[in-house]
VMD Tcl script that builds the backbone (N, CA, C; Angstrom):
set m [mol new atoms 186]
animate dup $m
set s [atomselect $m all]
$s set {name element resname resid chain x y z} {
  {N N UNK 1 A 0.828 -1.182 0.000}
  {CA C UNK 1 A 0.000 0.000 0.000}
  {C C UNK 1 A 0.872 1.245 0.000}
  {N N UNK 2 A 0.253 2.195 -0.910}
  {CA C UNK 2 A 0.619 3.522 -0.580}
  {C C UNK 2 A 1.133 4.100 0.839}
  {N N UNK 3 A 1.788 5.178 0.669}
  {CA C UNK 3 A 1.439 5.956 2.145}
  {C C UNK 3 A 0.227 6.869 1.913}
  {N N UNK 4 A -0.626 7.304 0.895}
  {CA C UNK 4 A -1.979 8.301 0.823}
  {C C UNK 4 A -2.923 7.219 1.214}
  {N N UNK 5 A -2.547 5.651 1.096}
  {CA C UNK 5 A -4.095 5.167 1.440}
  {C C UNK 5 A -3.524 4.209 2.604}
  {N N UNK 6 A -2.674 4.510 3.320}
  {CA C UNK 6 A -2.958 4.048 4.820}
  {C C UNK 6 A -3.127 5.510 6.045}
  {N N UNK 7 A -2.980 6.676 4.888}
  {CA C UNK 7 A -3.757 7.509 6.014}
  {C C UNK 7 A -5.532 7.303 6.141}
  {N N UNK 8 A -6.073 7.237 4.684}
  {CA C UNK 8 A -7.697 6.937 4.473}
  {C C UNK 8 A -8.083 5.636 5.201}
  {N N UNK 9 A -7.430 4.849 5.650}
  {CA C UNK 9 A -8.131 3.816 6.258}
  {C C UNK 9 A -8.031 4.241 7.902}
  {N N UNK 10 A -7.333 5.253 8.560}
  {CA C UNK 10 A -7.727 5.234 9.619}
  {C C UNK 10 A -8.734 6.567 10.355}
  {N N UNK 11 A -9.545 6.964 9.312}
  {CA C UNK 11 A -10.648 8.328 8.708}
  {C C UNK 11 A -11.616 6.905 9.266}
  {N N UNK 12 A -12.129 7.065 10.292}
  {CA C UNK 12 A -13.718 6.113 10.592}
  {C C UNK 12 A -14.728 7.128 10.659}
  {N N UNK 13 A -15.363 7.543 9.773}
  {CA C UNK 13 A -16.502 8.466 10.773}
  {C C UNK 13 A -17.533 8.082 11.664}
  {N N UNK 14 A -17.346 7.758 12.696}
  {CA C UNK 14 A -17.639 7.115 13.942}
  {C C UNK 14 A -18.847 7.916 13.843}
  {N N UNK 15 A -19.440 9.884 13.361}
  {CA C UNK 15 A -20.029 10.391 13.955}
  {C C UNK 15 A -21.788 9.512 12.675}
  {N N UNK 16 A -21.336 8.939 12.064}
  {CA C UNK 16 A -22.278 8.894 10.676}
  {C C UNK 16 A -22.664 7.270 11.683}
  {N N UNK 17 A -21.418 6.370 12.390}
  {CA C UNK 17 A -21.868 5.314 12.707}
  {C C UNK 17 A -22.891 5.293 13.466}
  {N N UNK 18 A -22.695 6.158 14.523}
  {CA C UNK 18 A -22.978 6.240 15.344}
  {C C UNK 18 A -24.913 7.040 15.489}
  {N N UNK 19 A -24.994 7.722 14.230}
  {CA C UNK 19 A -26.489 7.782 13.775}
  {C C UNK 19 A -26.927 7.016 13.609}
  {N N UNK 20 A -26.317 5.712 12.714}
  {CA C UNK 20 A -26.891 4.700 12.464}
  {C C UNK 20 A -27.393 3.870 13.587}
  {N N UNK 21 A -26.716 3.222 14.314}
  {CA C UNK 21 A -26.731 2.227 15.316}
  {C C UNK 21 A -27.650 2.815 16.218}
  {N N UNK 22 A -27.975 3.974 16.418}
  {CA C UNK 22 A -28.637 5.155 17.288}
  {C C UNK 22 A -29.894 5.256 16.681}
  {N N UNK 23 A -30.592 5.271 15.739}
  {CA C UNK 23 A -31.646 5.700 15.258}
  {C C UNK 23 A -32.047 3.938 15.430}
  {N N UNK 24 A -31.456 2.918 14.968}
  {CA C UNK 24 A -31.813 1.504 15.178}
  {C C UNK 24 A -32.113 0.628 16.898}
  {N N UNK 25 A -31.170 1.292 17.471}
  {CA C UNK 25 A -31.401 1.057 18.452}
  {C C UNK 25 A -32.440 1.270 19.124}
  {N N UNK 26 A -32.808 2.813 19.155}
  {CA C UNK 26 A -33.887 3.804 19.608}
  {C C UNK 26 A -35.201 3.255 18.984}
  {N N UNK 27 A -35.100 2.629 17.568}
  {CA C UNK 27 A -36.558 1.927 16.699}
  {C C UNK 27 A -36.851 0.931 17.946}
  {N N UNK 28 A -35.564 0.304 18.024}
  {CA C UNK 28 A -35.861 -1.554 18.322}
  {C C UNK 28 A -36.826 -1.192 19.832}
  {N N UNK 29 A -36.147 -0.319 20.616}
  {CA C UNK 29 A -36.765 -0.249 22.237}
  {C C UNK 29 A -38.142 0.007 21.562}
  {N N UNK 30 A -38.579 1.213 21.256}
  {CA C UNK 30 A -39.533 1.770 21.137}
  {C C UNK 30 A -40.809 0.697 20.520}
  {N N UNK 31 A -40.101 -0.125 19.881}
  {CA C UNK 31 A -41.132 -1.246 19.342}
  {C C UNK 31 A -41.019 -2.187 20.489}
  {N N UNK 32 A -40.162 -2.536 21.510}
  {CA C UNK 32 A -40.403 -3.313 22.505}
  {C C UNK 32 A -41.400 -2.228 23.647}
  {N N UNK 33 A -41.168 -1.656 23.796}
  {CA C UNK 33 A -41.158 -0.762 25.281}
  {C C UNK 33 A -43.122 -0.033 24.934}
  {N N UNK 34 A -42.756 0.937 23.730}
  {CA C UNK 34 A -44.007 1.739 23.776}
  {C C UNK 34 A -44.555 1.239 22.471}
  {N N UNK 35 A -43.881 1.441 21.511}
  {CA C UNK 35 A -44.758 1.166 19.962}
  {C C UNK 35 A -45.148 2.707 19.748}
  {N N UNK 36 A -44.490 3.800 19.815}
  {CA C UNK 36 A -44.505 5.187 19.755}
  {C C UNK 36 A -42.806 5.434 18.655}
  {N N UNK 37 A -42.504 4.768 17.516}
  {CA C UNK 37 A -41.551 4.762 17.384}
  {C C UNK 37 A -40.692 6.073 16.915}
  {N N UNK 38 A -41.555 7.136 16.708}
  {CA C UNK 38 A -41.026 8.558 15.965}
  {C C UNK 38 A -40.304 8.851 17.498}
  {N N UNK 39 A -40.423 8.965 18.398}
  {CA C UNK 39 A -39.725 9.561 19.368}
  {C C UNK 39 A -38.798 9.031 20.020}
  {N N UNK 40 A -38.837 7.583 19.803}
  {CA C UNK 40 A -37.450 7.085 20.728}
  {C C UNK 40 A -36.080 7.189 19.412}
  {N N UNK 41 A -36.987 7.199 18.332}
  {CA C UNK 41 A -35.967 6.803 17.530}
  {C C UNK 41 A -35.423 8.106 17.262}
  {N N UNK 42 A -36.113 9.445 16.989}
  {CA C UNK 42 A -35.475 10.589 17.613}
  {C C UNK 42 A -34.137 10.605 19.013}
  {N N UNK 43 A -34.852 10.165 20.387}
  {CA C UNK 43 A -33.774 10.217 20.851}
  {C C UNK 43 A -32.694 9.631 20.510}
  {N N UNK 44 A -32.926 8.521 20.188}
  {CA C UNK 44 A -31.488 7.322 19.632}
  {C C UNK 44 A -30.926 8.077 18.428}
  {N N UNK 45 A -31.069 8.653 17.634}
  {CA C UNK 45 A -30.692 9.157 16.669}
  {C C UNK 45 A -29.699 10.386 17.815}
  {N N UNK 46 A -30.224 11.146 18.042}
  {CA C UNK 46 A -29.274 12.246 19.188}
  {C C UNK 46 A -28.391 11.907 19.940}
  {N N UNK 47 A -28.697 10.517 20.118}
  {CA C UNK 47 A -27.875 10.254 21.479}
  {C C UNK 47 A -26.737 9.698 20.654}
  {N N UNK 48 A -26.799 9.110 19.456}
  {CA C UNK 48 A -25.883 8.501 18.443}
  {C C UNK 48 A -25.469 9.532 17.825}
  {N N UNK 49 A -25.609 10.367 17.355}
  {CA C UNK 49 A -24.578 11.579 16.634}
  {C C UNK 49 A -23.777 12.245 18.001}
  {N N UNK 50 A -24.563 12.524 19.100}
  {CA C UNK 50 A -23.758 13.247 20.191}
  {C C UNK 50 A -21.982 11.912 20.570}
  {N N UNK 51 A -22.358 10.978 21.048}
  {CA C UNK 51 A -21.338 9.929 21.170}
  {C C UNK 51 A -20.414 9.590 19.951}
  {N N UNK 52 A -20.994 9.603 18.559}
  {CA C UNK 52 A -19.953 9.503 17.476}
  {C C UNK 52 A -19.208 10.625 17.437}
  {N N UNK 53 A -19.794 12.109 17.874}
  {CA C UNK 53 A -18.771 12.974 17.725}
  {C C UNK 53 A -18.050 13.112 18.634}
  {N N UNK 54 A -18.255 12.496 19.823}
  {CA C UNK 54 A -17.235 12.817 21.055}
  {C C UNK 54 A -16.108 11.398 20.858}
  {N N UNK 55 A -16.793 9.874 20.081}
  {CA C UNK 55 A -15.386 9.401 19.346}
  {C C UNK 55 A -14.643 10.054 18.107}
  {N N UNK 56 A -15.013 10.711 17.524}
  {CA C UNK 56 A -14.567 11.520 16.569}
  {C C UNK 56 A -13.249 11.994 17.055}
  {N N UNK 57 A -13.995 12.923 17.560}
  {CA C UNK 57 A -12.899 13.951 18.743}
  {C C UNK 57 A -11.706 13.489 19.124}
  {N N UNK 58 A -11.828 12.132 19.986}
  {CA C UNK 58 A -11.388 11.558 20.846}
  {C C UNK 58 A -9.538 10.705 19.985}
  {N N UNK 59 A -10.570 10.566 18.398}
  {CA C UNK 59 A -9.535 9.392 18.061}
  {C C UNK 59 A -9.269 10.324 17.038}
  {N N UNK 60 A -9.388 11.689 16.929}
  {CA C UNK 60 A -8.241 12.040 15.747}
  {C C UNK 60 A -7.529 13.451 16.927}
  {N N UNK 61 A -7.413 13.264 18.056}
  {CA C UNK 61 A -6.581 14.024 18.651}
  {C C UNK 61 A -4.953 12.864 19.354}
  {N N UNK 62 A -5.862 11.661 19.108}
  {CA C UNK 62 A -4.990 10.724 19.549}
  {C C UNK 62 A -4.417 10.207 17.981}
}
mol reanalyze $m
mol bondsrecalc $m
mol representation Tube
mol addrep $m
């Protein structure tokens, strides 16, 4: 490998993962718990961009 493409493999955008897994998560309760799914999956969605950007942060200062 290059040296330009072993810098691109360590670029995760944790903050895009972290919507994902967050908006899914927040579905899955909400279909166990209430069956109200626009709002948990709202929170899970927030609570997953807030935590991907604080790994964001975290792993390109390190």
């Amino acid at each position: 490998m290059s040296k330009n493409n072993e810098g691109n493999n360590k670029k995760v955008p944790f903050t895009g993962i972290g919507l994902i897994f967050g908006t899914a998560i927040g579905a899955g309760l909400s279909i166990i718990l209430t069956g109200n799914t626009v709002i948990w999956a709202g929170m899970g969605t927030g609570i997953g961009l807030v935590i991907g950007a604080m790994a964001d942060s975290y792993y390109r200062k390190s």
